[in-house]
N, CA, C and O atoms as CSV, one atom per row, in Angstrom:
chain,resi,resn,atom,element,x,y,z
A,1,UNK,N,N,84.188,107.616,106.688
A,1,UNK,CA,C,85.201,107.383,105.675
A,1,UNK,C,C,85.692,105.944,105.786
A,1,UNK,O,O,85.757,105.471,106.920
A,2,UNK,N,N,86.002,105.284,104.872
A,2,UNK,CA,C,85.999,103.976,104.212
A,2,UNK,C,C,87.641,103.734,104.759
A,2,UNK,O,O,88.184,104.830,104.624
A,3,UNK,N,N,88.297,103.078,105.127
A,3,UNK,CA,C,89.792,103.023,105.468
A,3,UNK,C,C,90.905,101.616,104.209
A,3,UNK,O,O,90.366,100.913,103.355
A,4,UNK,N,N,91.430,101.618,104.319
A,4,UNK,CA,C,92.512,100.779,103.330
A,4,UNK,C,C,92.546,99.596,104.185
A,4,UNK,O,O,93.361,99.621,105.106
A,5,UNK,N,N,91.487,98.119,103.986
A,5,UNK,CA,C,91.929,96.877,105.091
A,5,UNK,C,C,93.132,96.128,105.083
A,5,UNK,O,O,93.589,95.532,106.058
A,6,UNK,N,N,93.855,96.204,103.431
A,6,UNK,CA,C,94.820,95.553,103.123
A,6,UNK,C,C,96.074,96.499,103.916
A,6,UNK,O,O,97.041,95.883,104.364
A,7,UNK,N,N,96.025,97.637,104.027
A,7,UNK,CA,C,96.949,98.287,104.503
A,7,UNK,C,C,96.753,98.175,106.373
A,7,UNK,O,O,97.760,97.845,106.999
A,8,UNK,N,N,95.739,98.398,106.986
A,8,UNK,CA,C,95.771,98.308,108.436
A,8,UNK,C,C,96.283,96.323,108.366
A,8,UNK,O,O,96.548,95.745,109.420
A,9,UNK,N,N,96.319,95.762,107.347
A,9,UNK,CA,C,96.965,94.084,107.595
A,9,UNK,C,C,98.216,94.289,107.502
A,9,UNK,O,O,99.001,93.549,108.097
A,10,UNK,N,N,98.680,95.420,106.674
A,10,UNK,CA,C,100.303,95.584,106.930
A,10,UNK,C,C,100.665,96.115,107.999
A,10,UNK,O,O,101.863,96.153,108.276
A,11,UNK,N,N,99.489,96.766,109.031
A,11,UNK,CA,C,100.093,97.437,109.672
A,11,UNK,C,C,100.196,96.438,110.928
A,11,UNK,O,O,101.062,96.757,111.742
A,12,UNK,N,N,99.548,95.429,111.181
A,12,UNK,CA,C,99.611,94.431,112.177
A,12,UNK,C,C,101.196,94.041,111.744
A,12,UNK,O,O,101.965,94.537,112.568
A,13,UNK,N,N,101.718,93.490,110.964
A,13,UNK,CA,C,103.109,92.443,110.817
A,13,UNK,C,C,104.157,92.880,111.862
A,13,UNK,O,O,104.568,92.260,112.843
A,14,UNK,N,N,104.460,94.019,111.435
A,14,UNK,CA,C,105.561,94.482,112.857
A,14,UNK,C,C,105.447,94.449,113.810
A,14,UNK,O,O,106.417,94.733,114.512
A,15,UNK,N,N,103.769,93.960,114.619
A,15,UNK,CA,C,103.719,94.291,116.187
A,15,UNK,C,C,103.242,92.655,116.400
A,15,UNK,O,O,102.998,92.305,117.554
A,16,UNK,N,N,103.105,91.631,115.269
A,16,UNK,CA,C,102.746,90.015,115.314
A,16,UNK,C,C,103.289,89.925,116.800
A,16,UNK,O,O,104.093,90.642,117.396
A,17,UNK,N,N,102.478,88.639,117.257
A,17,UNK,CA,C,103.378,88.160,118.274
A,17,UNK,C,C,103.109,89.670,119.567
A,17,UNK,O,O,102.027,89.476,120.120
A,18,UNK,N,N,103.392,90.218,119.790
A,18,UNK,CA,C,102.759,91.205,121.116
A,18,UNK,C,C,101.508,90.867,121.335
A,18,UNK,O,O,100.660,90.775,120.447
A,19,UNK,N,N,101.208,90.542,123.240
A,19,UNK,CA,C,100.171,90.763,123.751
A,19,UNK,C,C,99.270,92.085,124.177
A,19,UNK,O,O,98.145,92.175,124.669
A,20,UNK,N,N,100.196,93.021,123.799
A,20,UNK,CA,C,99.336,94.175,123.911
A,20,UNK,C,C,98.679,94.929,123.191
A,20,UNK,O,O,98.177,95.993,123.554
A,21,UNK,N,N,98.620,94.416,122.040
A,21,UNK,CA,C,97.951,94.739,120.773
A,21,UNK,C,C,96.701,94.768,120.652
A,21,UNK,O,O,96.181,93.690,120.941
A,22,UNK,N,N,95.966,95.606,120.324
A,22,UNK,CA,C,94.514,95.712,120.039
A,22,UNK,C,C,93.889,96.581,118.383
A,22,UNK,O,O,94.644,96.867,117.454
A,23,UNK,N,N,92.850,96.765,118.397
A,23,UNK,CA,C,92.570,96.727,117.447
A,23,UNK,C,C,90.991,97.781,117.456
A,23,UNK,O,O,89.868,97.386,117.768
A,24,UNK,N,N,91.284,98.803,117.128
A,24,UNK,CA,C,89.578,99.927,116.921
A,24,UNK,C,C,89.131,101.097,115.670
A,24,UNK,O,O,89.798,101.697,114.827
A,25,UNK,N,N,88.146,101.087,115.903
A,25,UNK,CA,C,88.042,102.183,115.023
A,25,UNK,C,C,87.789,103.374,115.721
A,25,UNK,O,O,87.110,103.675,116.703
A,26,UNK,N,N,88.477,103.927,114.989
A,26,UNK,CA,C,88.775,105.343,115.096
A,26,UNK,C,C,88.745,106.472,114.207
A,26,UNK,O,O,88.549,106.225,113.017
A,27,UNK,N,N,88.934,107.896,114.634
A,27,UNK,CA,C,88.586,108.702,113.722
A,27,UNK,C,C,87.928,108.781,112.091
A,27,UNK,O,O,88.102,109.533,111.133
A,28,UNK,N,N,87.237,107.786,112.314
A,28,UNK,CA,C,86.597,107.163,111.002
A,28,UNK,C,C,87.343,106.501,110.303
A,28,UNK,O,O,87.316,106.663,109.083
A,29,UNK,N,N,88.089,105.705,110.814
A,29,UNK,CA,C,89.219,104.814,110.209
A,29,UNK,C,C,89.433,103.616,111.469
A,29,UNK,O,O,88.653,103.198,112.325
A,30,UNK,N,N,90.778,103.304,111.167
A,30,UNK,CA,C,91.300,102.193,112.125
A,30,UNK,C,C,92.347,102.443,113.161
A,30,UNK,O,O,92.968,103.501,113.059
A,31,UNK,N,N,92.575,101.810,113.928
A,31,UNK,CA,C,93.266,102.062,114.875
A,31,UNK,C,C,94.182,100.777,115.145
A,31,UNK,O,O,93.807,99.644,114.842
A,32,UNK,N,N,95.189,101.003,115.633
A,32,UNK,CA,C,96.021,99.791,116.332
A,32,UNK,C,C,96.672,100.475,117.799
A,32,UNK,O,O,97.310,101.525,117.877
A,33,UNK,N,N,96.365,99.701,118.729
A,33,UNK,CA,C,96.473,100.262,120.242
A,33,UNK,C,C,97.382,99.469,120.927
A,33,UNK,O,O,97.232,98.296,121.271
A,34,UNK,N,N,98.345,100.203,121.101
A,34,UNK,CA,C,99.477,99.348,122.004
A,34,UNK,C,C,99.678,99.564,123.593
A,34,UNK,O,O,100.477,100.411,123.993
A,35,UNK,N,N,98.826,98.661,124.607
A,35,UNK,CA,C,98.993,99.232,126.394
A,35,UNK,C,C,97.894,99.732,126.067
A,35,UNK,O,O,97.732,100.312,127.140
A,36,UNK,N,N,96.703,100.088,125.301
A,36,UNK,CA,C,95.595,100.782,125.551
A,36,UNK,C,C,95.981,102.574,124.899
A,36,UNK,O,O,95.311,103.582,125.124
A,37,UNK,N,N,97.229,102.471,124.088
A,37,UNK,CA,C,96.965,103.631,123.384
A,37,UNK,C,C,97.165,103.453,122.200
A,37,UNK,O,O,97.727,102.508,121.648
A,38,UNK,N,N,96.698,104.383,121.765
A,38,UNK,CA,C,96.690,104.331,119.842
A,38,UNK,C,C,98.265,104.555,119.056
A,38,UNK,O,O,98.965,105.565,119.129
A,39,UNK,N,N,98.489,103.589,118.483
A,39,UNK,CA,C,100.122,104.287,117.854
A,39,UNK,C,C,100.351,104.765,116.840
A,39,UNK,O,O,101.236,105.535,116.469
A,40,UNK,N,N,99.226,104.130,116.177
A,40,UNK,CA,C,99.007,104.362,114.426
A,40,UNK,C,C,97.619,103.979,113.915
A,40,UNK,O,O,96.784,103.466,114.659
A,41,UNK,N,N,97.404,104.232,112.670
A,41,UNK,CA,C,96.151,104.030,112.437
A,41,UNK,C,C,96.223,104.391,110.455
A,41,UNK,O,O,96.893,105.066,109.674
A,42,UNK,N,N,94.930,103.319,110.423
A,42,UNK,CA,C,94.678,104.006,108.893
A,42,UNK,C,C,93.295,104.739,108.564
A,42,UNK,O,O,92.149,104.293,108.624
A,43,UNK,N,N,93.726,105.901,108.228
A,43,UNK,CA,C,92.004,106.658,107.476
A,43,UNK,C,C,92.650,106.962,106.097
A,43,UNK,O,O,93.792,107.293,105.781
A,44,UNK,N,N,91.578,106.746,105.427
A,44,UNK,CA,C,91.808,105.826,104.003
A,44,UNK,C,C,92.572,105.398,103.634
A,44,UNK,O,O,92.409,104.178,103.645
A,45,UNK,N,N,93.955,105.835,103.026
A,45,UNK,CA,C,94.802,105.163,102.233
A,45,UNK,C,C,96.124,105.538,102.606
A,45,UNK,O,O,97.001,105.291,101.779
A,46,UNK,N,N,96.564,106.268,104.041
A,46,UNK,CA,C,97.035,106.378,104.702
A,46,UNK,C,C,97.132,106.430,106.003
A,46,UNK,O,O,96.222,106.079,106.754
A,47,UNK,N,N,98.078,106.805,106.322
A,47,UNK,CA,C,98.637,106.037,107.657
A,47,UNK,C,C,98.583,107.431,109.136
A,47,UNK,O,O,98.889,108.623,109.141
A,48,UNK,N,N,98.266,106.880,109.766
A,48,UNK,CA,C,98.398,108.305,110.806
A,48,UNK,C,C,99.304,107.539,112.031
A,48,UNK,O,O,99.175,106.377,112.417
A,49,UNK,N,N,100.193,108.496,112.479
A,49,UNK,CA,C,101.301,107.717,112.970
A,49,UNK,C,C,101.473,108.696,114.568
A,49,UNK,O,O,101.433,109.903,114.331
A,50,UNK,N,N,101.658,108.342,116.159
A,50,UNK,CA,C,101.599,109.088,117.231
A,50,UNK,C,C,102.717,108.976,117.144
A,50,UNK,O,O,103.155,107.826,117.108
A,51,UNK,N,N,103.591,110.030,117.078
A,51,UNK,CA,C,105.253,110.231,116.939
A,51,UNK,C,C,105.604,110.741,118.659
A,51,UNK,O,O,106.657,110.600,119.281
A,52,UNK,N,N,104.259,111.384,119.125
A,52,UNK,CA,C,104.846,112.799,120.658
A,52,UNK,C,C,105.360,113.955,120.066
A,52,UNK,O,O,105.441,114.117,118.849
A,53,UNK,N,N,105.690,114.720,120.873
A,53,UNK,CA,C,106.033,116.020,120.927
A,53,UNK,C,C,106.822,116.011,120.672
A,53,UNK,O,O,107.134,116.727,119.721
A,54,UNK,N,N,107.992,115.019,121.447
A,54,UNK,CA,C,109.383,115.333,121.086
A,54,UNK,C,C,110.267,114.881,119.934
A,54,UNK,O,O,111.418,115.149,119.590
A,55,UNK,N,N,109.346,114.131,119.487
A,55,UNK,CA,C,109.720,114.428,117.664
A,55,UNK,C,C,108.973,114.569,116.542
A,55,UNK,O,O,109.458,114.291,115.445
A,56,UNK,N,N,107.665,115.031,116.682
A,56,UNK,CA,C,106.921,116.173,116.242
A,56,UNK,C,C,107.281,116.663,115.013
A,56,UNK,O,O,106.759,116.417,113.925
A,57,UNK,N,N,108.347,117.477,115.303
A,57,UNK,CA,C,108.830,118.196,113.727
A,57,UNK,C,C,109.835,117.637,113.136
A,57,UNK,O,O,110.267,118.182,112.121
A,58,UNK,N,N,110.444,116.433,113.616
A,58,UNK,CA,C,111.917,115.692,113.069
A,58,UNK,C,C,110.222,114.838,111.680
A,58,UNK,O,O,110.010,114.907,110.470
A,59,UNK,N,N,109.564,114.231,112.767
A,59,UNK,CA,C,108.445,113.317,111.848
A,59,UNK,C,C,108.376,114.326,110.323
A,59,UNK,O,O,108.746,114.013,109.191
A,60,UNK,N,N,107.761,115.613,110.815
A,60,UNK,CA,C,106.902,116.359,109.325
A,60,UNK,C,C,108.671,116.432,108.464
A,60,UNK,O,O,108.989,116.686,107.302
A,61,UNK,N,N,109.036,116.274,109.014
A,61,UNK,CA,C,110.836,116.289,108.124
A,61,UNK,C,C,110.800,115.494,107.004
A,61,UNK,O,O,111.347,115.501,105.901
A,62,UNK,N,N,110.086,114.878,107.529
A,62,UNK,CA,C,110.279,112.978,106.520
A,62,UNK,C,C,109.525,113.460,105.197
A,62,UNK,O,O,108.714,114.386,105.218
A,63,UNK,N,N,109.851,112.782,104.097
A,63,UNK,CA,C,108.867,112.658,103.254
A,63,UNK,C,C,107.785,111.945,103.243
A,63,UNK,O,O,107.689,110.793,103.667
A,64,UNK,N,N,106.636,112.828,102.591
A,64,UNK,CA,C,105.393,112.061,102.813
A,64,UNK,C,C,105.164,112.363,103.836
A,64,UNK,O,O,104.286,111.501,103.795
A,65,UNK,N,N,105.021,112.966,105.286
A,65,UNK,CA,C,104.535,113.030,106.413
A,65,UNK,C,C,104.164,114.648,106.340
A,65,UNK,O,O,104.981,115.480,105.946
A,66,UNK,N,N,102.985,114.939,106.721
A,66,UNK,CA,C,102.293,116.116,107.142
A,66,UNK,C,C,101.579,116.143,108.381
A,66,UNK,O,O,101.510,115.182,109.147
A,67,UNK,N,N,100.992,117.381,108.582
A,67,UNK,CA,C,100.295,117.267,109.952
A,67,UNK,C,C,98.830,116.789,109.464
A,67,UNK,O,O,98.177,116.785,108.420
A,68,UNK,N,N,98.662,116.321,111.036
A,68,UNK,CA,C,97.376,115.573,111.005
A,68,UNK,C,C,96.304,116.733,111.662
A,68,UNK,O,O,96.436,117.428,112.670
A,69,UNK,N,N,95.314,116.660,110.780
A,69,UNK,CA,C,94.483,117.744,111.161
A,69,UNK,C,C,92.964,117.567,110.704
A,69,UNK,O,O,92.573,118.432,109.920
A,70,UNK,N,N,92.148,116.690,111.030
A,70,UNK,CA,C,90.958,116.157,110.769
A,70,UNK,C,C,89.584,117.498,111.293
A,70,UNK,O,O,88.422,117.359,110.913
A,71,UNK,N,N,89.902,118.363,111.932
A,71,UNK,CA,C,89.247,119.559,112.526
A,71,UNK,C,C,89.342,121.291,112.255
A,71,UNK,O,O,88.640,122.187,112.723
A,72,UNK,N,N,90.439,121.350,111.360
A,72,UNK,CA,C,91.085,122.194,111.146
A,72,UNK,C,C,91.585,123.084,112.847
A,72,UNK,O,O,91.483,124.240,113.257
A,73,UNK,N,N,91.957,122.201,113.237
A,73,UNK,CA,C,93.115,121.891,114.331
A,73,UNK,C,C,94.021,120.769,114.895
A,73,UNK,O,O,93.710,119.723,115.465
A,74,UNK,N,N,95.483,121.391,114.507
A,74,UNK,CA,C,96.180,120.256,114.111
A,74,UNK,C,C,96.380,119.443,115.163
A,74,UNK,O,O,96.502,120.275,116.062
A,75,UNK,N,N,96.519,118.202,115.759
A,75,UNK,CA,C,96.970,117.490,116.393
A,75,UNK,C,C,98.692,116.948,116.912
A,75,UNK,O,O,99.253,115.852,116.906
A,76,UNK,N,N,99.128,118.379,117.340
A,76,UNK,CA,C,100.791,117.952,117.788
A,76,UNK,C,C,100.846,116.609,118.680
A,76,UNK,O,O,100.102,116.238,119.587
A,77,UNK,N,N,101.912,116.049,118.144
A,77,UNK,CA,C,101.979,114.948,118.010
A,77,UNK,C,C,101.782,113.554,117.128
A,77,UNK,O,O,102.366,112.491,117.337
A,78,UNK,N,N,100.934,113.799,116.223
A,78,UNK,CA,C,100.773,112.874,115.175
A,78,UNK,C,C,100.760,113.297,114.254
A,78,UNK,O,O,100.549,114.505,114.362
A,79,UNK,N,N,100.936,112.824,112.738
A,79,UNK,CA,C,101.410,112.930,111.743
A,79,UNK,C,C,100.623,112.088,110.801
A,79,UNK,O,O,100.508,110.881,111.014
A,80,UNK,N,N,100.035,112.705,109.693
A,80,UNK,CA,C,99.492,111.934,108.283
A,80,UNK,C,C,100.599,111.337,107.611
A,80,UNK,O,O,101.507,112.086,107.250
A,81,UNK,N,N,100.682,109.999,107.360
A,81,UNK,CA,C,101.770,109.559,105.925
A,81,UNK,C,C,101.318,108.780,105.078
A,81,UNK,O,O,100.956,107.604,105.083
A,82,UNK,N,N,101.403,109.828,104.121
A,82,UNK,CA,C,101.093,109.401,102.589
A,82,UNK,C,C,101.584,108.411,102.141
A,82,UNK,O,O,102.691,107.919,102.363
A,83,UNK,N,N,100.415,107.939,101.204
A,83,UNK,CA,C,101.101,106.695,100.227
A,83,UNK,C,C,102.381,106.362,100.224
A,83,UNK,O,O,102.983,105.394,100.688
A,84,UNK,N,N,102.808,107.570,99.467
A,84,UNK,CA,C,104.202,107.201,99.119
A,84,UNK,C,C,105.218,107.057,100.207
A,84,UNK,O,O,106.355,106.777,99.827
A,85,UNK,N,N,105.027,107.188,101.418
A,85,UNK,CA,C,106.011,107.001,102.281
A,85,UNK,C,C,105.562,105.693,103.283
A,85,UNK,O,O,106.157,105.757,104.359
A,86,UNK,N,N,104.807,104.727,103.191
A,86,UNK,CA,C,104.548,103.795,103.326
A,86,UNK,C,C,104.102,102.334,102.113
A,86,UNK,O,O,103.525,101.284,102.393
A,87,UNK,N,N,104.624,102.800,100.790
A,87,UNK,CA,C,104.345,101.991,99.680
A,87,UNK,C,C,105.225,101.102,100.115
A,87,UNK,O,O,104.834,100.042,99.626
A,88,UNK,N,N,105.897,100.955,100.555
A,88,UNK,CA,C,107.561,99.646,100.595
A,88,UNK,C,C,106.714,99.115,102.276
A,88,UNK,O,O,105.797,99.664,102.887
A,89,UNK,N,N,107.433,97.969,102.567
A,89,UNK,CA,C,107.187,97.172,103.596
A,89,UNK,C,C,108.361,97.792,105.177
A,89,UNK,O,O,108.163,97.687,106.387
A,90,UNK,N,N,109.671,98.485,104.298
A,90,UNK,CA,C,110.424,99.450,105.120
A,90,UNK,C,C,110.174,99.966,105.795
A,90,UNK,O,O,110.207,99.849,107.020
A,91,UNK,N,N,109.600,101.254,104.614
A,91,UNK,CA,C,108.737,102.250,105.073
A,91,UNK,C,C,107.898,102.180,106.260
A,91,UNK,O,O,108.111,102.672,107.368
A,92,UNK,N,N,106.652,101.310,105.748
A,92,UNK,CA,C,105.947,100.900,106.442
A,92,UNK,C,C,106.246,100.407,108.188
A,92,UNK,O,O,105.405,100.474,109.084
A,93,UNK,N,N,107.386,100.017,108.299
A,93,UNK,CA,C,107.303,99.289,109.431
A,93,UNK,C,C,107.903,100.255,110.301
A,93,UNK,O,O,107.540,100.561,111.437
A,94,UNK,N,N,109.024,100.773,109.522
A,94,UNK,CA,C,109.638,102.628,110.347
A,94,UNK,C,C,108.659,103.391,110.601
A,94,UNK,O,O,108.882,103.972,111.663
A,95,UNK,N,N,107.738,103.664,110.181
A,95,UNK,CA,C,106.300,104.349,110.817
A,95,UNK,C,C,105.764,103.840,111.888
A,95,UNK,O,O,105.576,104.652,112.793
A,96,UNK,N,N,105.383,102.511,112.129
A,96,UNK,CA,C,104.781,101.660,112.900
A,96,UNK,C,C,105.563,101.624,114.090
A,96,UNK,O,O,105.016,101.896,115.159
A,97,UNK,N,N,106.848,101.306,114.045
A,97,UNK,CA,C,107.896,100.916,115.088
A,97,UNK,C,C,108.111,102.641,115.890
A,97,UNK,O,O,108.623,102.878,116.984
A,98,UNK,N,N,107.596,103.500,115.020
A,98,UNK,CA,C,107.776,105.221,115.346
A,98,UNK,C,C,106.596,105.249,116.549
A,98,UNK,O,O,106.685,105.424,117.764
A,99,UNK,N,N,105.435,104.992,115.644
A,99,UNK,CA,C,104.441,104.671,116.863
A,99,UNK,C,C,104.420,104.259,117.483
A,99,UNK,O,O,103.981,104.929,118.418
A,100,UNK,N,N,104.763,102.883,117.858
A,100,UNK,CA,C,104.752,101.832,119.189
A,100,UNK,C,C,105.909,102.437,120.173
A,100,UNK,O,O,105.882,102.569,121.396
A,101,UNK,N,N,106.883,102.743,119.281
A,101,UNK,CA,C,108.039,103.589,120.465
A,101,UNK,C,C,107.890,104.259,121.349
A,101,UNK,O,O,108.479,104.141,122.423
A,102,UNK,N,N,106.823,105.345,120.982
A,102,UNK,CA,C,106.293,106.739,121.407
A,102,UNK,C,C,105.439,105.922,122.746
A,102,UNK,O,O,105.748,106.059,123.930
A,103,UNK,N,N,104.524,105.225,122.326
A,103,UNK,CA,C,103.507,104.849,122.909
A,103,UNK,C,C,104.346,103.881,124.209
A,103,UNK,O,O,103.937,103.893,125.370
A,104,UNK,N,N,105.137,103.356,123.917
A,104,UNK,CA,C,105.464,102.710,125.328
A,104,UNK,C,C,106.593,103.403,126.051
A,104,UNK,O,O,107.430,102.856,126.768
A,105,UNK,N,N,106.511,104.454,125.811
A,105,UNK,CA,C,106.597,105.619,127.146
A,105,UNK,C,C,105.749,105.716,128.096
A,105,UNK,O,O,106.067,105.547,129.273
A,106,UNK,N,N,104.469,106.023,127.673
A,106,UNK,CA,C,103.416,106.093,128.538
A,106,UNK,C,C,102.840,104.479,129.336
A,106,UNK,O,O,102.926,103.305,128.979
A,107,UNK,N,N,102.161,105.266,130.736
A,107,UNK,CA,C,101.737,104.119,131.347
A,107,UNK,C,C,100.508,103.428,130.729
A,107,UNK,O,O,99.577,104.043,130.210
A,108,UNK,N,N,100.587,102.195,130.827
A,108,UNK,CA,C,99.849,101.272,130.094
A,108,UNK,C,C,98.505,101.725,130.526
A,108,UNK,O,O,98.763,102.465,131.476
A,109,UNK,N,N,96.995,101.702,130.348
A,109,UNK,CA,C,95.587,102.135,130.424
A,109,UNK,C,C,95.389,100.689,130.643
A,109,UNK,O,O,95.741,99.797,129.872
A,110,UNK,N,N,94.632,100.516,132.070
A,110,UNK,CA,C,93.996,99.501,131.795
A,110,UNK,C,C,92.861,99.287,131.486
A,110,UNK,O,O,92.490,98.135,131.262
């Protein structure tokens, strides 16, 4: 599956400037890896966002956010967000900053 490039370029702006930033593909899409874990990502034209467990169901609360489920088994902890809840640059960056949050809990992978 084909991913959105203009959108994984929005998704770099909020984390500019960090050395721990990386960059993969993933689940047939893209990835952005913060410490060596994934925080967010785009498969196609949305956004997949690692929220954790412990806010899990506050995330599917949001509009535009569903579960992520590429297997027909869902993945607790991350979350699909639709277009519409990443169309604004806001949006967008409250997703991103959701991910990187989560992710620097955990110990960095070297």
């Amino acid at each position: 599956m084909a991913y959105d490039e203009a959108l994984a370029e929005r998704v770099l702006d909020p984390v500019a400037g960090r050395d721990d930033v990386a960059e993969r593909r993933m689940f047939g899409g893209w990835a952005l890896m913060v410490g060596g874990h994934m925080a967010c990502g785009v498969t196609g034209d949305e956004l997949m966002v690692r929220v954790g467990p412990a806010t899990y169901e506050d995330a599917l609360d949001q509009p535009h956010a569903r579960v992520m489920d590429f297997t027909g088994r869902p993945m607790t902890g991350f979350v699909i967000v639709g277009r519409g809840g990443i169309a604004d640059d806001d949006g967008l960056r409250s997703w991103v900053e959701s991910g990187v949050a989560f992710v620097e809990t955990l110990p960095p992978k070297g």
